[in-house]
C-alpha positions in Angstrom: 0.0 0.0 0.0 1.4 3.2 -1.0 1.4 6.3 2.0 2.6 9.7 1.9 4.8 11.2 4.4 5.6 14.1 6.2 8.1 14.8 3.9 7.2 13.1 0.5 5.3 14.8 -2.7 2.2 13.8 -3.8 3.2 13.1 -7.1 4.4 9.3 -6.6 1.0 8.5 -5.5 -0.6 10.3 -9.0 1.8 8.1 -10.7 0.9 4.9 -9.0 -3.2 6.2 -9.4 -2.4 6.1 -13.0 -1.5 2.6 -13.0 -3.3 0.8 -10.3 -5.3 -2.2 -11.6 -8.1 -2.0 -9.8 -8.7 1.4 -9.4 -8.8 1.8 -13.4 -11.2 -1.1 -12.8 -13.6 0.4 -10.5 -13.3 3.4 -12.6 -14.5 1.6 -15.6 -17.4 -0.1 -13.8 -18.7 3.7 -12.7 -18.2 5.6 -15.8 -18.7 2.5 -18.6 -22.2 3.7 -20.2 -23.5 5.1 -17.1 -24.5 1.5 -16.0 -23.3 2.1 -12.3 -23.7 4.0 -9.5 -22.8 3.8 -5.9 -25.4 4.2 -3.4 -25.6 4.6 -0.2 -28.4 2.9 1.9 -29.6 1.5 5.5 -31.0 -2.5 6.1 -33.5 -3.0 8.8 -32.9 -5.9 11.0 -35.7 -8.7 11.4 -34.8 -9.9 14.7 -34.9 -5.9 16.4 -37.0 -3.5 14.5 -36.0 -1.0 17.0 -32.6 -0.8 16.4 -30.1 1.3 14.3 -30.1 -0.4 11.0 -26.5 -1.1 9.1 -25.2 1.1 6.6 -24.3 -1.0 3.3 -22.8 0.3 -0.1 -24.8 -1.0 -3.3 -25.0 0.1 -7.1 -27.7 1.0 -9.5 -27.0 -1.6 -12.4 -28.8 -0.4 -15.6 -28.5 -4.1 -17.2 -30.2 -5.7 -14.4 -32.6 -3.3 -14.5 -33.5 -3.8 -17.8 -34.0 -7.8 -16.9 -36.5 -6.6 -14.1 -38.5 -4.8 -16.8 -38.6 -7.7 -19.1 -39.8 -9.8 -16.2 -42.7 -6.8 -15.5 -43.9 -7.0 -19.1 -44.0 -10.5 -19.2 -45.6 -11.4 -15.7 -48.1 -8.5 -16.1 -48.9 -8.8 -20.4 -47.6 -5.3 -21.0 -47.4 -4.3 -24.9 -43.8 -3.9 -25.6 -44.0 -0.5 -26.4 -44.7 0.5 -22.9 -41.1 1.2 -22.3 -41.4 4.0 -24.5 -44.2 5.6 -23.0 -42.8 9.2 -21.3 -44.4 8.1 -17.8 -42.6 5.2 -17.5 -39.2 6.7 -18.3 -40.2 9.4 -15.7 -40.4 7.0 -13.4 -37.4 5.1 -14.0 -35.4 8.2 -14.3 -36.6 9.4 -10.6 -35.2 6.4 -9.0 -32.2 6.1 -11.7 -31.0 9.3 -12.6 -28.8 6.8 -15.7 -31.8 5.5 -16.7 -31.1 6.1 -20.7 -34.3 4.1 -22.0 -35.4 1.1 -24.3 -37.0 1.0 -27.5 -39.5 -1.5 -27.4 -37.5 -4.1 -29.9 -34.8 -4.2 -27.3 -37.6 -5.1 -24.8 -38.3 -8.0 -26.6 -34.8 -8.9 -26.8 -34.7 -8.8 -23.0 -37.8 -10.6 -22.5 -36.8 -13.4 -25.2 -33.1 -13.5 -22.9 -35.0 -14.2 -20.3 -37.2 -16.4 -21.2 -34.4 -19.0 -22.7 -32.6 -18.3 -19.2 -35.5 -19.4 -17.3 -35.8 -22.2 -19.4 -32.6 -23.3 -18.8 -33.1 -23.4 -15.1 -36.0 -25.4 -15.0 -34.8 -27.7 -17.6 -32.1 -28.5 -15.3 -34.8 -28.7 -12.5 -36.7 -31.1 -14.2 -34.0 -33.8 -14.4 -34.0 -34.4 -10.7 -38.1 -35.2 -11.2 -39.1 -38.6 -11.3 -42.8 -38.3 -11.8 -44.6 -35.2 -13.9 -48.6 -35.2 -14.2 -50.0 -32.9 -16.9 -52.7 -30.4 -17.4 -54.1 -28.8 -20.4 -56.5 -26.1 -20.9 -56.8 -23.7 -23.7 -56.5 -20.0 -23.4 -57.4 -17.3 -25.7 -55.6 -14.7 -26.4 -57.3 -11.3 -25.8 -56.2 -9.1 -28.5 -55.6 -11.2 -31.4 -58.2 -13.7 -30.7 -56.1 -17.0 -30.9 -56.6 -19.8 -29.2 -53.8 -21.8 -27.3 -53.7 -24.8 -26.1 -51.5 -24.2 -22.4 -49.6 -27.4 -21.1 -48.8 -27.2 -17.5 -46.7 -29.6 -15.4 -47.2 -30.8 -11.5 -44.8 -32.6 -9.4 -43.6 -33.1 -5.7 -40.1 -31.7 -5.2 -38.0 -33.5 -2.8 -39.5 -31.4 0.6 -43.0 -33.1 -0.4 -44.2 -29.6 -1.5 -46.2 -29.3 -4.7 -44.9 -27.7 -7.7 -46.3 -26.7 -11.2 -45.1 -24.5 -14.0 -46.1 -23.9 -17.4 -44.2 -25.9 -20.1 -45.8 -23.8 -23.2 -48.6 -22.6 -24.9 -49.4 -25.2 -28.3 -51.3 -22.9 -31.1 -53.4 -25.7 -32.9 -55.2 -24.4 -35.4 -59.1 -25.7 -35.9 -59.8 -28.6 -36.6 -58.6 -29.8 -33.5 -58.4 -33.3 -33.5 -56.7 -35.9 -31.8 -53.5 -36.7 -33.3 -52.7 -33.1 -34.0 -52.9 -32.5 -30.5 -51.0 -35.3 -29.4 -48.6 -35.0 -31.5 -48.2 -31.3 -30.3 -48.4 -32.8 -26.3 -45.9 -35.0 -27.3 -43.1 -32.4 -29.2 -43.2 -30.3 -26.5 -42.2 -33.4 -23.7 -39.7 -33.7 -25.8 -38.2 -30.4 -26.4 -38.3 -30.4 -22.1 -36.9 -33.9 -22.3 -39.6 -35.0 -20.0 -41.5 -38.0 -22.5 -40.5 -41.0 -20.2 -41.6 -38.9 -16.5 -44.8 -38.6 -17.5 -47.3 -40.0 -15.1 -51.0 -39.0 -15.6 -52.7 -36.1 -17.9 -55.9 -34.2 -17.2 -57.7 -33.1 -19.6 -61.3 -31.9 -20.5 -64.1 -34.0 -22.3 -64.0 -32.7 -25.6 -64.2 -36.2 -28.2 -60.7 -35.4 -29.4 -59.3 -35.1 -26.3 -60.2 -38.9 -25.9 -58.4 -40.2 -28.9 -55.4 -37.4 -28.1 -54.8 -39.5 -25.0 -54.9 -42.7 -26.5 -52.5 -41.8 -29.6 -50.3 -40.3 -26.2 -50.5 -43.7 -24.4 -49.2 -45.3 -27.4 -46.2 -42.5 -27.5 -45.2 -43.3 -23.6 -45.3 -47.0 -24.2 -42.4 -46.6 -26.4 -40.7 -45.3 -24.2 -41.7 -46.9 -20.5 -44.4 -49.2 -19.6 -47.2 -47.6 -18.5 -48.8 -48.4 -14.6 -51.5 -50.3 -14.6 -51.7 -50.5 -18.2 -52.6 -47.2 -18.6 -55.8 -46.9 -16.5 -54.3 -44.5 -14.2 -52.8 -42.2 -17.6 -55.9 -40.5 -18.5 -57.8 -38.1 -15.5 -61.1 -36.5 -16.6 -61.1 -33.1 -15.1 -63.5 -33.5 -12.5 -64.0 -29.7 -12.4 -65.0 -29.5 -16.0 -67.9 -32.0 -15.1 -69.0 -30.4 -12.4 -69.3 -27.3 -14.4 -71.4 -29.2 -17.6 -74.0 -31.1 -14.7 -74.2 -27.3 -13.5 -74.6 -25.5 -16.4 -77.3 -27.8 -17.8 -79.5 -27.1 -14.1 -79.0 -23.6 -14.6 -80.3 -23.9 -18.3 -83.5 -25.1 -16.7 -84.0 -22.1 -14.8 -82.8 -19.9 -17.1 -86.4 -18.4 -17.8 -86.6 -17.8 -14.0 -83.3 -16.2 -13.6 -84.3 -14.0 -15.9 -87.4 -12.9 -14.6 -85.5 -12.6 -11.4 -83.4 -9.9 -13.0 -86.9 -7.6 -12.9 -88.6 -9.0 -10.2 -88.6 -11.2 -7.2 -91.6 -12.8 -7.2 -90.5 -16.6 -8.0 -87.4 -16.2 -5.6 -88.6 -19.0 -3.6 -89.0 -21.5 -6.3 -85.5 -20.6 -7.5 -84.0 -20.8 -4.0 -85.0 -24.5 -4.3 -83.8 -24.7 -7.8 -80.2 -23.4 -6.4 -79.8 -25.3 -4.2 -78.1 -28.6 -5.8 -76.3 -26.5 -8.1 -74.6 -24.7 -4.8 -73.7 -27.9 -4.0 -71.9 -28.4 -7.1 -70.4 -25.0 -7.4 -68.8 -25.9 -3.7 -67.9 -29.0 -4.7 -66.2 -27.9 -7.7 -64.4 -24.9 -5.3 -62.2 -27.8 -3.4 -61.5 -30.0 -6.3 -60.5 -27.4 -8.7 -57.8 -25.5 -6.4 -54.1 -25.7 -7.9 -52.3 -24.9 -5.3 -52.8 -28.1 -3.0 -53.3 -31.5 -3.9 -57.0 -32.4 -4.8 -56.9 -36.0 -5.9 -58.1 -37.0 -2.2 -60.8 -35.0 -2.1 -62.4 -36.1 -5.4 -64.1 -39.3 -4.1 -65.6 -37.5 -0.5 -66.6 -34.2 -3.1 -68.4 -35.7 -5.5 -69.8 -38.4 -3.6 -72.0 -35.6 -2.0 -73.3 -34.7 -5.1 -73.9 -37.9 -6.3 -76.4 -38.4 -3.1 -77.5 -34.9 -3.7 -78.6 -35.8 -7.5 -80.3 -39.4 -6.6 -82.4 -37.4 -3.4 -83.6 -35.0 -5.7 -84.7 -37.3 -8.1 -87.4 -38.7 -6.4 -89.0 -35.4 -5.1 -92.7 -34.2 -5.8 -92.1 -31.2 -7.6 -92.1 -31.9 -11.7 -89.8 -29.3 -12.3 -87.1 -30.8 -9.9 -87.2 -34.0 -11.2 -86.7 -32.8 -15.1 -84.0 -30.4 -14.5 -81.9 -33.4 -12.1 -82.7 -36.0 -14.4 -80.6 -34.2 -17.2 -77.9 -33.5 -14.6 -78.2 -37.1 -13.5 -77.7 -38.3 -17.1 -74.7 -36.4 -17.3 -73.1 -37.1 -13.9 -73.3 -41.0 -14.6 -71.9 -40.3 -18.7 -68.2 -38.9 -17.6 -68.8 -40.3 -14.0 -69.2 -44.0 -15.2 -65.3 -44.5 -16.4 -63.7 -42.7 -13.2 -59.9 -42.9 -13.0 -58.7 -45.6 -10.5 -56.5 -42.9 -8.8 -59.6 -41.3 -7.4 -60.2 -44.8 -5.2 -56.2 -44.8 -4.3 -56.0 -41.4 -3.4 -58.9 -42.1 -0.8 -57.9 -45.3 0.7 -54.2 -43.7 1.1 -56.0 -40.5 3.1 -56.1 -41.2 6.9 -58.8 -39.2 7.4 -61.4 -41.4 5.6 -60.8 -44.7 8.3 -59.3 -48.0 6.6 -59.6 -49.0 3.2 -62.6 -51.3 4.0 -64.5 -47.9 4.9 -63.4 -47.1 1.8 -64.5 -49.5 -0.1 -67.8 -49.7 1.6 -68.3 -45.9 1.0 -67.5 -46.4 -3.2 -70.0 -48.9 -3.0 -72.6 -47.4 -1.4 -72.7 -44.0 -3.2 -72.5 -46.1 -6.3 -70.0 -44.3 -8.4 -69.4 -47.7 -9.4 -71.1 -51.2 -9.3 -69.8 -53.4 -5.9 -68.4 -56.1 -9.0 -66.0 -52.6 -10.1 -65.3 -52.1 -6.8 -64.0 -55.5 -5.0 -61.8 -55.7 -8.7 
């Protein structure tokens, strides 16, 4: 370390300045681009909110605060060309005096960057998974009208805490049938390099859904055998039924809920007419969440409305007994070929007594015959 003494010129220590490695280094870091700046700034202490917090020296990086706008634009659906908007640069400015802007192609540069380094990570994520269950649904798009087939993937990570991501979103143009979209399920397990992990798939009950997942099972059976010979592959989205039995009750009453709208008169009728489909809606609440496991809950859920539907069938009232029959024909249609992971799930749940009570219960609210049962 170079001093100065009592004595001594300053000049040596210019000369040395000129030449110091790391001085020309932190000098580049400040002045290169106006990307840096050092800021001075105060951290609070969780354990004594009270006390004097710690002085700590940071920097105002302009590149990582271009990543953080990518990452707003894509988490909220911004247009690109809201970087150019003056507010916005305003604001930036105030809390970045470097803050030089971005024209709205270089957003999408940064949001693309992004995207291919998140991709990355969970790529390398997804090796460690043994097991991945997938959803579909499809999405449309709200400004250009396209529909998109979204493929979402759900495991357990190794602290037994559920996990799901998006894996893409699958434009298929109409008509939709059911090698096209297996054939786009399949390419993109394969661009995640996920084809021999996968372990069920939900999907809706469109008709070409059904021959998607068969042309799928076929795919996977190249690659792995398949448990159970496939029975536990496909899952009917139990939420998706629910919502069909409902929507037919409420078509029904539609006349009354219209009249409803300007008056109040047959409330009372349509109180009684609500009431099963209440049950429904509630039902469909706790099977549909995403952020828990629901697969336990299916058999207890819709058991209730299975009781529900065969108690309303035999009341007095005419109008009752039309609009459950239709939901009655509908429950035992998607109802009648259940996934067997719906009676697993239940027997492995504590909560529901032994597996005997189990069984005894799946017999009784005849989701399936006692001969499907005891198999």
């Amino acid at each position: 370390m170079y001093t100065k003494t009592k004595t001594a010129a300053t000049t040596q220590l210019h000369r040395h300045l000129q030449s110091c490695a790391n001085y020309l280094k932190a000098k580049a870091d400040k002045t290169k681009d106006g990307l840096l700046r050092t800021q001075l700034g105060f951290v609070s202490t969780s354990v004594d909110p009270t006390a004097c917090p710690s002085l700590y020296i940071g920097t105002f990086d302009t590149e990582k605060m271009k990543e953080s706008v990518a990452h707003w634009i894509m988490m909220h659906e911004h247009p690109f060309s809201i970087v150019e908007e003056d507010g916005f640069n305003l604001m930036q400015r105030r809390g970045m005096p470097e803050w030089r802007g971005m024209t709205r192609n270089t957003a999408k540069t940064y949001c693309i960057n992004v995207y291919e380094s998140e991709k990355k990570k969970l790529k390398s994520l997804l090796k460690n998974v043994n097991k991945i269950s997938l959803t579909t649904d499809c999405w449309k798009s709200k400004n250009q009208k396209i529909e998109y087939m979204v493929i979402t993937g759900h495991w357990i990570n190794e602290s037994w805490q559920l996990q799901k991501r998006v894996l893409n979103f699958v434009h298929i143009p109409p008509p939709r049938r059911g090698l096209e979209i297996a054939n786009a399920i399949w390419r993109c397990l394969e661009d995640w390099g996920i084809e021999s992990k996968i372990h069920t798939i939900s999907v809706d009950n469109a008709f070409a859904n059904d021959s998607a997942i068969e042309n799928l099972k076929i795919y996977v059976r190249n690659k792995r055998r398949l448990l159970c010979e496939g029975r536990l592959f496909h899952v009917r989205c139990c939420a998706h039924i629910l919502n069909l039995i409902a929507q037919d009750g409420l078509s029904e009453i539609k006349q009354i809920v219209d009249v409803i709208r300007d008056s109040v008169e047959r409330l009372d009728k349509s109180g009684k007419s609500m009431l099963g489909i209440r049950v429904i809606l509630d039902c469909d609440a706790h099977v549909s969440g995403s952020d828990y496991p629901t697969s336990n809950l299916f058999l207890n859920e819709v058991s209730r409305v299975k009781v529900l539907l065969d108690k309303k069938a035999l009341e007095n009232d005419i109008f009752i007994r039309d609009m459950v029959a239709k939901m009655k024909s509908k429950f035992d249609k998607y109802w009648g070929d259940s996934n067997l992971l719906i009676s697993i799930a239940a027997v492995l749940d504590p909560r529901y007594g032994s597996s005997v009570d189990v069984w005894r219960r799946l017999a009784a609210k005849m989701l399936w015959s006692k001969e499907e049962v005891f198999e």
